[in-house]
N, C-alpha and C positions, 0 to 999 in steps of 0.2 A: 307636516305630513300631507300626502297627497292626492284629491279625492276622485277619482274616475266615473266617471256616468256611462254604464254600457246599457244602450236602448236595443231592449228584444225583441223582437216579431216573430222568432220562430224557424227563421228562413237557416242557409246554411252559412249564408253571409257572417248574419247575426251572430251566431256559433261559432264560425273563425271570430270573430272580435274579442270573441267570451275567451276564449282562449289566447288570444295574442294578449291580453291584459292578463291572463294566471302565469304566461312566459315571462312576461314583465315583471311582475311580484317575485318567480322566482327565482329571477337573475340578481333580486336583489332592491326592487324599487318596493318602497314605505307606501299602502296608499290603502286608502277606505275606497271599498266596490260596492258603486250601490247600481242595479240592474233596475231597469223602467222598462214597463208596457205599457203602449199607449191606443189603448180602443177609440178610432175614431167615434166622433157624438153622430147619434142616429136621428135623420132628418124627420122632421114631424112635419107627417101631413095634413095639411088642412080638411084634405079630405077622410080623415081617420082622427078625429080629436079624440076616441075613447080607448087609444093604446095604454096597454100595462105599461107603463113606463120602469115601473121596478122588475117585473120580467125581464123586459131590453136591460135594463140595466144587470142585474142577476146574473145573463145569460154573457155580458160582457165581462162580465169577476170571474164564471167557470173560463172564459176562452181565456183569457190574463193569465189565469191561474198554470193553467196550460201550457203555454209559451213561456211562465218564467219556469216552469219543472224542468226542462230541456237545456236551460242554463244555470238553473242550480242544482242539477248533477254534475255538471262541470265544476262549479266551483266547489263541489261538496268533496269530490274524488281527490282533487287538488289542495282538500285541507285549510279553505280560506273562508273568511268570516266577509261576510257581504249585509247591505240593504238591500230587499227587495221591495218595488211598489208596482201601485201601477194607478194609471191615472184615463179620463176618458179625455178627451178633446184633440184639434187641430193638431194634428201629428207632429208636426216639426216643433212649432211653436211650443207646444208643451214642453216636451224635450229641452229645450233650450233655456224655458220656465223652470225646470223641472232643476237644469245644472245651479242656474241663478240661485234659485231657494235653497238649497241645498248645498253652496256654497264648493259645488266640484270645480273643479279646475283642469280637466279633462273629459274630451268625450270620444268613446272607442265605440265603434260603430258598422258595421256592416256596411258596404257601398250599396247594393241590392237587398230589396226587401221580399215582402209574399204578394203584395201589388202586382198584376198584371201589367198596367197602367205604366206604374213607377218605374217598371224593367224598360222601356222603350228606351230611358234616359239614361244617365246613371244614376239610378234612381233618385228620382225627384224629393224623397225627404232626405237621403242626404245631402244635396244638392242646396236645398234649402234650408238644413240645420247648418249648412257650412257659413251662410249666408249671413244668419240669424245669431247666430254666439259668437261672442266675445273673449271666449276659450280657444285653447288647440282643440282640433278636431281629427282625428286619425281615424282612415279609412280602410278599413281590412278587404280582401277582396274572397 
């Protein structure tokens, strides 16, 4: 069987992936869907050593939370049993970390993310998850 890693951010990118993998299923493809959110980690400043860091952190579970609702009404409408997580660190890397540990064998993904930044390119974490895995990588647009 066959396991798919669709990485969420929310964006509309994200959402065509989430969907071109429930088209896939049910055309007829075997596969365990498991969806990731990945909250960048929040720099600590030297000048602020007495941050709530469980706040920051907290406050990074509700936005997670958030972004995978938007793709698990997708997959819910569609009748499909999924993993969801979500994890905080280096975006792409995680992701990639994220297929390894969990033994996917696919990653369905968004081209463009909610990154300002990231849109200049095509977007810079996929760009970099393409890089980075050792899997097929499928880019939705």
């Amino acid at each position: 069987m066959h396991s798919i890693l669709i990485p969420v951010d929310g964006s509309n990118h994200a959402l065509r992936a989430v969907r071109h993998a429930i088209g896939n299923i049910q055309e007829g493809l075997v596969a365990d869907i498991h969806i990731l959110n990945v909250q960048p980690p929040m720099i600590t400043l030297v000048e602020f050593p007495f941050q709530d860091y469980a706040l920051i952190e907290n406050a990074q579970q509700k936005q997670a939370e958030k972004v995978l609702k938007f793709a698990t009404k997708l997959l819910d409408a569609a009748e499909l049993s999924y993993t969801k997580h979500f994890e905080i660190g280096p975006i792409s890397r995680t992701i990639v970390e994220y297929a390894k540990t969990n033994k996917c064998d696919h990653i369905i993904m968004g081209t463009r993310g909610m990154g300002a930044f990231g849109n200049l390119v095509l977007g810079s974490t996929a760009n970099q998850v393409i890089h980075l895995a050792e899997i097929p990588v499928t880019l939705v647009k």
